[in-house]
C-alpha positions in Angstrom: 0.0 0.0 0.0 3.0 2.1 0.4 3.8 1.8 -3.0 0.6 2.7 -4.1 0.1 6.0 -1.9 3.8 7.0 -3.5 2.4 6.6 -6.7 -0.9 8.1 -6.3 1.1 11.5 -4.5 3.0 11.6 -7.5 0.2 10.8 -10.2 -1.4 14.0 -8.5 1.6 16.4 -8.8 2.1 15.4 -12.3 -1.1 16.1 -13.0 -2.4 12.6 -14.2 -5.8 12.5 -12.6 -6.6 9.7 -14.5 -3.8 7.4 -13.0 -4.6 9.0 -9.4 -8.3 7.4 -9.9 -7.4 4.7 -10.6 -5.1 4.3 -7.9 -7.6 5.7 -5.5 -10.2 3.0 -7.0 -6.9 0.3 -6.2 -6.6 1.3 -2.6 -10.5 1.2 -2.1 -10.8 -2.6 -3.6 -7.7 -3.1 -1.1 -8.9 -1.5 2.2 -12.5 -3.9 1.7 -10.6 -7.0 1.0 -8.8 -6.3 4.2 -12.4 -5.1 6.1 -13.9 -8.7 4.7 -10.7 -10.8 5.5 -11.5 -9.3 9.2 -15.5 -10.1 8.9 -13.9 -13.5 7.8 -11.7 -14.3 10.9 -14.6 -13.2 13.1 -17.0 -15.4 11.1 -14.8 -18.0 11.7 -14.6 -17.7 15.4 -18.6 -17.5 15.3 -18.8 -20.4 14.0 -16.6 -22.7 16.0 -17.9 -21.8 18.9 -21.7 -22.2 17.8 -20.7 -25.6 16.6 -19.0 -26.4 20.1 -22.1 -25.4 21.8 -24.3 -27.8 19.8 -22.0 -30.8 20.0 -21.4 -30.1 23.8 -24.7 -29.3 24.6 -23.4 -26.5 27.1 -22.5 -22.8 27.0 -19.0 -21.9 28.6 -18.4 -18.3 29.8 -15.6 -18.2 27.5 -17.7 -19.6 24.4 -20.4 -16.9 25.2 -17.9 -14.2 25.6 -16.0 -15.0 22.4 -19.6 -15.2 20.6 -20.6 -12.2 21.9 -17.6 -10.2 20.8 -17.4 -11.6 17.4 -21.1 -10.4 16.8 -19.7 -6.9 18.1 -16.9 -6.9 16.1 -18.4 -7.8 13.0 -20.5 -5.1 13.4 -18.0 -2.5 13.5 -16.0 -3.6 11.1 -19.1 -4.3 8.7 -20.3 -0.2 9.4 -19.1 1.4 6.2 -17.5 4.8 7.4 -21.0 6.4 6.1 -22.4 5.2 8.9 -25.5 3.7 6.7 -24.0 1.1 4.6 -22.7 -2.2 5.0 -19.7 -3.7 3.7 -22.2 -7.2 3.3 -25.5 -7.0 2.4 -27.6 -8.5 5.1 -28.4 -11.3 2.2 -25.2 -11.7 1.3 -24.3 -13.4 4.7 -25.3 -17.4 3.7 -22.3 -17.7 0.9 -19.7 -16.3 3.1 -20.8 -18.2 6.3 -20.7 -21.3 4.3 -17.3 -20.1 3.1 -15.8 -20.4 6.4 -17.9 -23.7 7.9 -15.3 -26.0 6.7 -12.4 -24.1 8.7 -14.8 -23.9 11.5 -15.2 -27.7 11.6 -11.5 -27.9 11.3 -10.7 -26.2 14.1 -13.4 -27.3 16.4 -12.6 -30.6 16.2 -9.3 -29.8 17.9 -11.4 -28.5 20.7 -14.8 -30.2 20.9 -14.3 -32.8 24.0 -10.8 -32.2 23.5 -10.3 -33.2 20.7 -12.3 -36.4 20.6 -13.6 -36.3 17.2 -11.9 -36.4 13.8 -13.0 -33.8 11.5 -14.8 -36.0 9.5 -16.8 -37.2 12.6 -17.6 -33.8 13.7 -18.8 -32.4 10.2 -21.2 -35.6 10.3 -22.5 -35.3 14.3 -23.5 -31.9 13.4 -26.4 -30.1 12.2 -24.9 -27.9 9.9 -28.0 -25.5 8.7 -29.1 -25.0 12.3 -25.7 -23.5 12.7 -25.7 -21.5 10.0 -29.7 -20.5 11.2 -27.9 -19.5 14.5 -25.0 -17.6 12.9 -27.5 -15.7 10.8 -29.7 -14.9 13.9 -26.6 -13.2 15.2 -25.8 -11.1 12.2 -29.1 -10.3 12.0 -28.3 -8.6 15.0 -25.6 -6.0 13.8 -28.3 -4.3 11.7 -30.9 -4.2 14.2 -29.0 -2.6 17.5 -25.9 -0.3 18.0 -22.4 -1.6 19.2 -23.3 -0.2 22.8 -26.6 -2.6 23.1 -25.5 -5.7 21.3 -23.4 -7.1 24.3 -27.3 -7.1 25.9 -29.4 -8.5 23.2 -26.5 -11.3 22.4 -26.9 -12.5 25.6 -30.6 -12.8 25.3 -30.0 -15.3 22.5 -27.4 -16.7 24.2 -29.8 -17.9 27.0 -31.6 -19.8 24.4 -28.8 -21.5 23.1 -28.2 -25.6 24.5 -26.9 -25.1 27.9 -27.7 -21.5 27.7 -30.3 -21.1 30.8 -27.4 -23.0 33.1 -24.9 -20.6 31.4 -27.6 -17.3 32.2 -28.2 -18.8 35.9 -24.0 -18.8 36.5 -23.7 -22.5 36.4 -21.8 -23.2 33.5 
């Protein structure tokens, strides 16, 4: 990006406005791909520990609070510097949440009952669309509610989650 910003400073004192658009339209396609590779690792994180939860049957504090923060972070990152538009679409969620269910499996089965269950295993025990129902609950979320009253309204949905009621009641 250095490169780029050298180039586009000196596109603009030599007058070639053309080559500084283009630039600028090269930086913008670079800071989103950066923005989604972010939404992506969050995602990812999401996911793992939804799958987790189903395959455990319990909520952890740590699951919840990682949930929980993902959604929020997805959020920001997601809020166009506008303040009204999204980065994705609130229909454009499905493709890149089945994107990263694979890597989610992966790295959930180094974790579910530690480690218990090959990846293979796992990706059959599961129920793969409730997950993605669940995820997309979540993200439904980030257009509904500001950053300051997700934490709340997360942990509503939390409660409902399997093992969520011993999770809301401290016992978990």
């Amino acid at each position: 990006m250095t490169q780029e910003l050298l180039d586009l400073r000196n596109s603009i004192k030599e007058g070639r406005y053309e080559d500084a658009l283009l630039l600028i339209d090269e930086l913008e396609g670079m800071s989103r791909q950066a923005i989604l590779r972010n939404i992506q690792s969050f995602l990812l994180r999401l996911l793992m520990h939804l799958i987790k939860n189903q395959v455990e049957q319990r909520l952890t504090k740590s699951w919840s609070a990682s949930i929980r923060d993902s959604i929020r972070q997805i959020k920001k990152l997601n809020l166009q510097d506008n303040k009204i538009s999204y980065y994705v679409k609130t229909d454009e969620w499905q493709t890149m949440l089945e994107d990263e269910f694979e890597a989610a499996i992966r790295d959930a089965s180094l974790e579910v009952r530690d480690g218990a269950y090959s990846e293979s295993e796992l990706l059959e025990m599961v129920d793969r669309e409730q997950i993605l129902a669940t995820a997309q609950i979540f993200l439904a979320l980030t257009y509904e509610y500001s950053v300051r009253e997700l934490p709340g309204v997360v942990n509503e949905y939390l409660a409902q989650l399997p093992g969520g009621e011993d999770w809301k009641e401290g016992r978990q």
